[in-house]
BALOBA-1460 file (C-alpha; in Angstrom, 3 decimals):
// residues 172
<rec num="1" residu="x" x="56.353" y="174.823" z="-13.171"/>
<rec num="2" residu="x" x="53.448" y="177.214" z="-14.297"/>
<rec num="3" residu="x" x="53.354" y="178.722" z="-17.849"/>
<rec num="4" residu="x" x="52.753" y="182.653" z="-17.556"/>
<rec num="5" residu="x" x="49.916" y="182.933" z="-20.335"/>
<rec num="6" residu="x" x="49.940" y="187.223" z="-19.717"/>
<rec num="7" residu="x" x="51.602" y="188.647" z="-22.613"/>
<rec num="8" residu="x" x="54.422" y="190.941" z="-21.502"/>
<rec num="9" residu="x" x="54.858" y="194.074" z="-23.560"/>
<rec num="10" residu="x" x="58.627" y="194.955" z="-25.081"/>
<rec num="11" residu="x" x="60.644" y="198.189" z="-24.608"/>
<rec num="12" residu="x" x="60.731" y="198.990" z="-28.280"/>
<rec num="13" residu="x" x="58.266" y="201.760" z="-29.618"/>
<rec num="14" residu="x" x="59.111" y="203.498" z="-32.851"/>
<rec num="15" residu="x" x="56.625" y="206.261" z="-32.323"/>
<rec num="16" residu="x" x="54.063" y="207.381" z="-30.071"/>
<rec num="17" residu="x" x="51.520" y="205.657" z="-32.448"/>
<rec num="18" residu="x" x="52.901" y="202.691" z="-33.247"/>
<rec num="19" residu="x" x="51.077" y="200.013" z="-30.757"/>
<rec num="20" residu="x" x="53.136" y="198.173" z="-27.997"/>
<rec num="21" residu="x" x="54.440" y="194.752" z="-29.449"/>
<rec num="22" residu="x" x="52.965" y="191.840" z="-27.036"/>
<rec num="23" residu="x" x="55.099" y="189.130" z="-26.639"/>
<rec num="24" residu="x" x="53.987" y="185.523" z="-24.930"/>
<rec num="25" residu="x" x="56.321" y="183.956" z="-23.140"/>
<rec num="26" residu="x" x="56.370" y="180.896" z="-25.653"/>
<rec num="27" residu="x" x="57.248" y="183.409" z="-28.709"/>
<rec num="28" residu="x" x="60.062" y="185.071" z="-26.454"/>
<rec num="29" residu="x" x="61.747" y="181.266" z="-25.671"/>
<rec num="30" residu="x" x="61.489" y="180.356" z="-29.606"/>
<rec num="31" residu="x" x="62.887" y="183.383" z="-30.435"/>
<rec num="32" residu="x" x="65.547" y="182.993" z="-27.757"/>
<rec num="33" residu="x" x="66.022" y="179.760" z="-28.451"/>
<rec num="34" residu="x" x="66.764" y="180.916" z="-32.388"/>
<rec num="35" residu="x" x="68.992" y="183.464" z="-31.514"/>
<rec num="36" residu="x" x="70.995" y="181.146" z="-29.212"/>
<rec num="37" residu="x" x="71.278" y="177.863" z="-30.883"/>
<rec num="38" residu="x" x="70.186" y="178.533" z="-34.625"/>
<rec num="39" residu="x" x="67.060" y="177.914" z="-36.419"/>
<rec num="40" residu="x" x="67.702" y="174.057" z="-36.393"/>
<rec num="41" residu="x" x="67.003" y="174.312" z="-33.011"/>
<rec num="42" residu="x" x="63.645" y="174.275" z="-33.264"/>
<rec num="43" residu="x" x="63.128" y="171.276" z="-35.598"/>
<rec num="44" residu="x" x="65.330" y="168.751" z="-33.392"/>
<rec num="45" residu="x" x="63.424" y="165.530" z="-32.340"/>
<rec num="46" residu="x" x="61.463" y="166.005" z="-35.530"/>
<rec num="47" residu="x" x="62.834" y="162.394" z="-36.851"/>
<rec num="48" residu="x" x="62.543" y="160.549" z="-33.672"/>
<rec num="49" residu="x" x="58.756" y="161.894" z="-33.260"/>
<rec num="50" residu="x" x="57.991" y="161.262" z="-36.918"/>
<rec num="51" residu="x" x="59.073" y="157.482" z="-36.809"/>
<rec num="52" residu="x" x="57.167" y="157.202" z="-33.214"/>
<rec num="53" residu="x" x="53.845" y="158.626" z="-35.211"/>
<rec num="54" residu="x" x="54.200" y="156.150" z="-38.003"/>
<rec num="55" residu="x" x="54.704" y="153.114" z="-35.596"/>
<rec num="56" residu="x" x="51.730" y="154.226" z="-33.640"/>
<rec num="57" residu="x" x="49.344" y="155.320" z="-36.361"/>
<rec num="58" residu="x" x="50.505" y="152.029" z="-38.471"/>
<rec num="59" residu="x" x="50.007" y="149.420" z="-36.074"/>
<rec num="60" residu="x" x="46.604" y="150.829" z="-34.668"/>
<rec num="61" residu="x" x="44.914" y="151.189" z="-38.134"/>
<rec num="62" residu="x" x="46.609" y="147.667" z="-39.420"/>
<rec num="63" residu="x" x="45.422" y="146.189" z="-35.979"/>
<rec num="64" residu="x" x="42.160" y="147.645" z="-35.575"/>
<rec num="65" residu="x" x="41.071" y="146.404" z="-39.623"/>
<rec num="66" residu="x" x="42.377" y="143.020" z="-38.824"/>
<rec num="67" residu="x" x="40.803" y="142.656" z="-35.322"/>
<rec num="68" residu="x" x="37.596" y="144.020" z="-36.684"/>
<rec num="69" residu="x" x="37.611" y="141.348" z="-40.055"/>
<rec num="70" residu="x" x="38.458" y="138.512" z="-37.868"/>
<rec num="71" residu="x" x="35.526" y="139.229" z="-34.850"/>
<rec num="72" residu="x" x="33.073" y="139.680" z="-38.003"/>
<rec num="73" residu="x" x="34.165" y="135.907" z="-38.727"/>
<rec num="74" residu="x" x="32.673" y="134.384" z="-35.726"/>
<rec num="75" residu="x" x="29.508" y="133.646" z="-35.212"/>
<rec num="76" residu="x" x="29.773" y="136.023" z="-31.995"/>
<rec num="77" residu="x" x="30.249" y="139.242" z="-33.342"/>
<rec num="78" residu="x" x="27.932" y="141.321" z="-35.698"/>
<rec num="79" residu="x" x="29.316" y="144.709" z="-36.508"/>
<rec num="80" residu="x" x="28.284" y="147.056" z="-34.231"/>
<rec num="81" residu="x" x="29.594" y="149.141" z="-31.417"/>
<rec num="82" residu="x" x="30.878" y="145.824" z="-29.514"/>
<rec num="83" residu="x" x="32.562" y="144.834" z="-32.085"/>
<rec num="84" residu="x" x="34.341" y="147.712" z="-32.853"/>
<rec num="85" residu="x" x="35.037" y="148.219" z="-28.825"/>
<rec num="86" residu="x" x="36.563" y="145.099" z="-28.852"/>
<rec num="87" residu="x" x="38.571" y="145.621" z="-31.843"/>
<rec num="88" residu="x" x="39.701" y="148.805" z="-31.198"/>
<rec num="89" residu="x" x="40.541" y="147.666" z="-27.454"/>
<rec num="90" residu="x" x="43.053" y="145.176" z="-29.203"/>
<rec num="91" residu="x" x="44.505" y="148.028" z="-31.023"/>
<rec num="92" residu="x" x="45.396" y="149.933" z="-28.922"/>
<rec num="93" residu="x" x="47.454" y="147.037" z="-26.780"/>
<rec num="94" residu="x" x="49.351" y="146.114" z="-30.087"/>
<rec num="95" residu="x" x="49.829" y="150.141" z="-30.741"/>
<rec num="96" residu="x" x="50.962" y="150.441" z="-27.131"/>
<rec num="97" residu="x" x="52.919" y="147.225" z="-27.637"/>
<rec num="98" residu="x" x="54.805" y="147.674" z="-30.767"/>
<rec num="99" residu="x" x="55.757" y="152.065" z="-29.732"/>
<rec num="100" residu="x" x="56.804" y="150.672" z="-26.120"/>
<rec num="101" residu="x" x="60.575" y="149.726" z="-27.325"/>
<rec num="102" residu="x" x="60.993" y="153.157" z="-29.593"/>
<rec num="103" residu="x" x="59.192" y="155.691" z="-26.498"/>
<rec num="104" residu="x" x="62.201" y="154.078" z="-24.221"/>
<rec num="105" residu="x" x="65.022" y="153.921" z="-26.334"/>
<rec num="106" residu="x" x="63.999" y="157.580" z="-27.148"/>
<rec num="107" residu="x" x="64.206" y="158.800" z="-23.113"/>
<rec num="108" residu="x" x="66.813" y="156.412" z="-22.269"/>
<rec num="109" residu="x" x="69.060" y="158.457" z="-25.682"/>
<rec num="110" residu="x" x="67.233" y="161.885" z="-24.173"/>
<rec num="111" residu="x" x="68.417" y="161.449" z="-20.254"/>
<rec num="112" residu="x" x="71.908" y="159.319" z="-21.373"/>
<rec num="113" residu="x" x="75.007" y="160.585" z="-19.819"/>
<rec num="114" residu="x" x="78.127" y="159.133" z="-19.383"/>
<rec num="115" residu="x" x="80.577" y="156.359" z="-20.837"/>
<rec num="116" residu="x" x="78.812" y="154.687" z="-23.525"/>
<rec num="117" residu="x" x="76.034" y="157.524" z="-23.929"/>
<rec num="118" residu="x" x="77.498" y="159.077" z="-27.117"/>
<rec num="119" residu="x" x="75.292" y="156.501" z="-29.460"/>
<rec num="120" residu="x" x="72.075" y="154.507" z="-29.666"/>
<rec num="121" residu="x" x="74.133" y="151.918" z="-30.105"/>
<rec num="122" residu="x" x="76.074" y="152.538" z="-26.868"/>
<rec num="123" residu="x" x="72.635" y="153.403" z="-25.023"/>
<rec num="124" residu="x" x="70.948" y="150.115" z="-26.236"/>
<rec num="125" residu="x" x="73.985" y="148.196" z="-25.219"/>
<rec num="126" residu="x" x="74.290" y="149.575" z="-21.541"/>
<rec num="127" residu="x" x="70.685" y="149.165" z="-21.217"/>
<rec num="128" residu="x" x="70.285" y="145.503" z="-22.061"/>
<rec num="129" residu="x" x="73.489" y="144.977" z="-20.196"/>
<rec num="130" residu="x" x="72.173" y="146.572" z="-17.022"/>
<rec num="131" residu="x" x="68.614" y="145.367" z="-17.051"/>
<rec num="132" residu="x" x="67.755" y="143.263" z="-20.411"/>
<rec num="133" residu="x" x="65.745" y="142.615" z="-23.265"/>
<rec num="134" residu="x" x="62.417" y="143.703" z="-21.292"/>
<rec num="135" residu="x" x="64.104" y="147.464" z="-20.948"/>
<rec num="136" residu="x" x="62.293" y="147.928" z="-23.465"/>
<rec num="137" residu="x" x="58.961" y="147.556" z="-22.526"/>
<rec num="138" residu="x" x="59.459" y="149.720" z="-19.098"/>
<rec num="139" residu="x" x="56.286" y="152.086" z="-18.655"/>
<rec num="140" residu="x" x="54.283" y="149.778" z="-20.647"/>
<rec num="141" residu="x" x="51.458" y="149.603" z="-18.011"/>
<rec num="142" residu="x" x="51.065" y="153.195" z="-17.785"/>
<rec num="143" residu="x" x="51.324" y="153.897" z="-22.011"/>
<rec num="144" residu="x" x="48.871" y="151.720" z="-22.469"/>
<rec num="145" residu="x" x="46.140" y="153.000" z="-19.976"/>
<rec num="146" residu="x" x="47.134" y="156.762" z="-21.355"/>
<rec num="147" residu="x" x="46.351" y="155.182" z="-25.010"/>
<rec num="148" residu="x" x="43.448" y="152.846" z="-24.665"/>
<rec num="149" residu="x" x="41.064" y="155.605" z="-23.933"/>
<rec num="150" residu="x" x="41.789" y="157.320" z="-26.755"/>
<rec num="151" residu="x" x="42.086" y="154.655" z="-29.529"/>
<rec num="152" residu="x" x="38.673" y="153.245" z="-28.601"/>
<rec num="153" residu="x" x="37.237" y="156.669" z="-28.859"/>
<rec num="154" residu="x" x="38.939" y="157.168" z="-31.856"/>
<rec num="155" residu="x" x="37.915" y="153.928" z="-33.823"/>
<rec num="156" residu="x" x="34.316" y="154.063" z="-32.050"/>
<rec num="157" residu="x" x="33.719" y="157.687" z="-33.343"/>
<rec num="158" residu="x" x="35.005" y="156.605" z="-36.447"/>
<rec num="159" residu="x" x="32.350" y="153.421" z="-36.818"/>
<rec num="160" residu="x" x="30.172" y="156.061" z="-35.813"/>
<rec num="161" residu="x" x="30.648" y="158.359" z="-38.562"/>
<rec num="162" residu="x" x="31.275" y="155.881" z="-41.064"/>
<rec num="163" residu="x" x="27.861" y="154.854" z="-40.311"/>
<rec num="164" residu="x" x="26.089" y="158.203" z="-40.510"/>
<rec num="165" residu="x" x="27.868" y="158.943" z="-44.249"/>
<rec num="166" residu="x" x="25.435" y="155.918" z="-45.298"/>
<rec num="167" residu="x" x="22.737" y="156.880" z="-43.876"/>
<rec num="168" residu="x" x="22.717" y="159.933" z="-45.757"/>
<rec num="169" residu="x" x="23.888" y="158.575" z="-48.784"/>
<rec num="170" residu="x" x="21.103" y="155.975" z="-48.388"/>
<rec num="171" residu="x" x="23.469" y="152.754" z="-48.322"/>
<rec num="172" residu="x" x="22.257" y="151.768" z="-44.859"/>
Protein backbone atom coordinates (compact mmCIF):
# COMPACT_ATOMS: atom_id res chain seq x y z
CA UNK A 1 0.00 0.00 0.00
CA UNK A 2 3.17 2.23 0.62
CA UNK A 3 5.11 3.82 -2.32
CA UNK A 4 8.99 3.03 -1.87
CA UNK A 5 10.34 6.70 -2.59
CA UNK A 6 14.36 5.14 -2.23
CA UNK A 7 15.70 5.00 -5.61
CA UNK A 8 17.04 1.52 -6.34
CA UNK A 9 20.21 1.42 -8.39
CA UNK A 10 20.30 -0.98 -11.79
CA UNK A 11 22.84 -3.74 -12.64
CA UNK A 12 24.07 -2.03 -15.75
CA UNK A 13 27.52 -0.14 -15.57
CA UNK A 14 29.40 0.47 -18.78
CA UNK A 15 32.60 1.37 -17.04
CA UNK A 16 34.02 1.85 -13.78
CA UNK A 17 33.32 5.64 -14.26
CA UNK A 18 30.24 5.82 -15.60
CA UNK A 19 27.80 6.65 -12.43
CA UNK A 20 25.15 4.04 -11.24
CA UNK A 21 21.74 4.77 -13.06
CA UNK A 22 19.00 5.44 -10.14
CA UNK A 23 15.81 4.30 -10.92
CA UNK A 24 12.41 5.26 -8.76
CA UNK A 25 10.08 2.89 -8.53
CA UNK A 26 7.47 5.08 -10.54
CA UNK A 27 10.06 5.35 -13.65
CA UNK A 28 10.65 1.43 -13.41
CA UNK A 29 6.47 0.74 -13.58
CA UNK A 30 6.18 3.35 -16.66
CA UNK A 31 8.84 1.84 -18.23
CA UNK A 32 7.45 -1.61 -17.49
CA UNK A 33 4.32 -0.70 -18.23
CA UNK A 34 5.76 0.54 -21.94
CA UNK A 35 7.53 -2.41 -22.55
CA UNK A 36 4.50 -4.60 -21.69
CA UNK A 37 1.50 -2.99 -23.12
CA UNK A 38 2.91 -0.27 -25.63
CA UNK A 39 3.34 3.35 -25.34
CA UNK A 40 -0.52 3.92 -25.55
CA UNK A 41 -0.55 2.55 -22.37
CA UNK A 42 0.29 5.35 -20.70
CA UNK A 43 -2.14 7.88 -22.24
CA UNK A 44 -5.41 5.65 -21.57
CA UNK A 45 -8.16 7.49 -19.53
CA UNK A 46 -6.79 10.64 -21.08
CA UNK A 47 -10.42 11.29 -22.83
CA UNK A 48 -12.54 10.31 -19.97
CA UNK A 49 -10.35 12.70 -17.55
CA UNK A 50 -10.28 15.47 -20.13
CA UNK A 51 -14.19 15.63 -20.53
CA UNK A 52 -14.46 15.25 -16.47
CA UNK A 53 -11.99 18.56 -16.31
CA UNK A 54 -14.09 20.50 -18.74
CA UNK A 55 -17.44 19.65 -16.93
CA UNK A 56 -15.89 20.61 -13.68
CA UNK A 57 -13.88 23.67 -14.64
CA UNK A 58 -17.05 24.83 -16.93
CA UNK A 59 -19.74 24.66 -14.58
CA UNK A 60 -17.72 26.18 -11.55
CA UNK A 61 -16.50 29.30 -13.49
CA UNK A 62 -20.13 29.66 -15.39
CA UNK A 63 -21.70 29.13 -11.82
CA UNK A 64 -19.54 31.08 -9.71
CA UNK A 65 -19.92 34.50 -12.41
CA UNK A 66 -23.60 33.98 -12.37
CA UNK A 67 -24.02 33.42 -8.58
CA UNK A 68 -21.72 36.31 -7.96
CA UNK A 69 -23.85 38.89 -10.67
CA UNK A 70 -27.07 37.83 -9.24
CA UNK A 71 -26.04 38.29 -5.12
CA UNK A 72 -24.58 41.82 -6.37
CA UNK A 73 -28.37 42.42 -7.46
CA UNK A 74 -29.85 42.39 -4.09
CA UNK A 75 -29.83 44.82 -1.87
CA UNK A 76 -28.05 42.18 0.57
CA UNK A 77 -24.90 41.63 -0.92
CA UNK A 78 -22.02 44.16 -1.64
CA UNK A 79 -19.01 42.56 -3.20
CA UNK A 80 -16.80 41.47 -0.81
CA UNK A 81 -15.50 38.31 0.72
CA UNK A 82 -19.25 37.20 1.68
CA UNK A 83 -20.29 37.55 -1.36
CA UNK A 84 -17.87 35.75 -3.08
CA UNK A 85 -18.09 32.86 -0.15
CA UNK A 86 -21.46 32.55 -0.93
CA UNK A 87 -21.07 32.45 -4.55
CA UNK A 88 -18.39 30.31 -4.75
CA UNK A 89 -20.19 27.92 -2.08
CA UNK A 90 -22.97 27.60 -4.86
CA UNK A 91 -20.36 26.64 -7.27
CA UNK A 92 -19.04 24.25 -6.09
CA UNK A 93 -22.61 22.28 -5.37
CA UNK A 94 -23.54 22.84 -9.14
CA UNK A 95 -19.71 21.69 -10.09
CA UNK A 96 -20.18 18.74 -7.74
CA UNK A 97 -23.69 18.38 -9.15
CA UNK A 98 -23.32 18.47 -12.81
CA UNK A 99 -19.49 15.91 -12.63
CA UNK A 100 -21.56 13.51 -10.18
CA UNK A 101 -23.26 11.46 -13.26
CA UNK A 102 -19.77 11.40 -15.48
CA UNK A 103 -17.30 10.42 -12.00
CA UNK A 104 -19.90 7.25 -11.74
CA UNK A 105 -20.48 6.22 -15.07
CA UNK A 106 -16.61 6.44 -15.29
CA UNK A 107 -16.03 3.74 -12.10
CA UNK A 108 -19.08 1.89 -12.79
CA UNK A 109 -17.23 1.40 -16.94
CA UNK A 110 -13.69 1.05 -14.78
CA UNK A 111 -14.92 -1.89 -12.18
CA UNK A 112 -17.69 -3.44 -14.99
CA UNK A 113 -17.46 -7.09 -15.48
CA UNK A 114 -19.69 -9.38 -16.82
CA UNK A 115 -22.78 -9.74 -19.31
CA UNK A 116 -23.58 -6.41 -20.49
CA UNK A 117 -20.11 -4.80 -19.36
CA UNK A 118 -18.57 -4.65 -22.87
CA UNK A 119 -20.18 -0.91 -23.49
CA UNK A 120 -21.25 2.30 -21.79
CA UNK A 121 -24.20 1.65 -23.23
CA UNK A 122 -24.52 -1.82 -21.65
CA UNK A 123 -23.07 -0.36 -18.23
CA UNK A 124 -25.63 2.56 -18.18
CA UNK A 125 -28.37 0.15 -18.98
CA UNK A 126 -27.61 -2.48 -16.15
CA UNK A 127 -27.14 0.30 -13.85
CA UNK A 128 -30.44 2.11 -14.20
CA UNK A 129 -32.00 -1.29 -14.43
CA UNK A 130 -30.56 -2.43 -11.12
CA UNK A 131 -30.81 0.74 -9.11
CA UNK A 132 -32.17 3.84 -11.34
CA UNK A 133 -31.91 7.16 -12.56
CA UNK A 134 -30.29 8.41 -9.10
CA UNK A 135 -27.16 5.83 -9.88
CA UNK A 136 -25.92 8.50 -10.97
CA UNK A 137 -25.57 10.73 -8.31
CA UNK A 138 -24.07 7.85 -5.82
CA UNK A 139 -21.06 9.45 -3.76
CA UNK A 140 -22.51 12.77 -4.21
CA UNK A 141 -22.32 13.61 -0.44
CA UNK A 142 -18.80 12.79 -0.15
CA UNK A 143 -17.64 14.69 -3.82
CA UNK A 144 -19.05 17.49 -2.75
CA UNK A 145 -17.46 17.92 0.80
CA UNK A 146 -13.92 16.83 -1.02
CA UNK A 147 -14.76 19.89 -3.56
CA UNK A 148 -16.32 22.65 -1.57
CA UNK A 149 -13.17 23.35 0.28
CA UNK A 150 -11.33 23.84 -2.52
CA UNK A 151 -13.60 25.87 -4.89
CA UNK A 152 -14.22 28.45 -2.17
CA UNK A 153 -10.54 28.76 -1.69
CA UNK A 154 -10.09 28.91 -5.14
CA UNK A 155 -12.68 31.70 -6.09
CA UNK A 156 -11.88 33.54 -2.61
CA UNK A 157 -8.09 33.70 -3.47
CA UNK A 158 -9.04 34.68 -6.72
CA UNK A 159 -11.37 37.87 -5.44
CA UNK A 160 -8.43 38.30 -3.47
CA UNK A 161 -5.98 38.78 -6.09
CA UNK A 162 -8.19 40.35 -8.43
CA UNK A 163 -8.41 42.92 -5.86
CA UNK A 164 -4.73 43.48 -5.14
CA UNK A 165 -3.97 43.91 -9.26
CA UNK A 166 -6.12 47.25 -8.67
CA UNK A 167 -4.71 48.34 -6.01
CA UNK A 168 -1.53 48.52 -7.66
CA UNK A 169 -2.73 49.63 -10.77
CA UNK A 170 -4.57 52.34 -8.80
CA UNK A 171 -8.27 51.35 -9.97
CA UNK A 172 -9.36 50.69 -6.39
Amino acid sequence: MTHDTKPHETPRHASRHETPRLETPRHATKTQMVREEGPSALVRGVGPNVFRSVLMNSSQLASYDFFKSELLKTPYFTDNILCHFTASFAAGTVATTVCSPADVLKSRIMNASGPGSGSTIGVIRASLAADGPMFMFKGWVPAWMRLQPTTILIFLTLEQLKRAVDWKRGDL
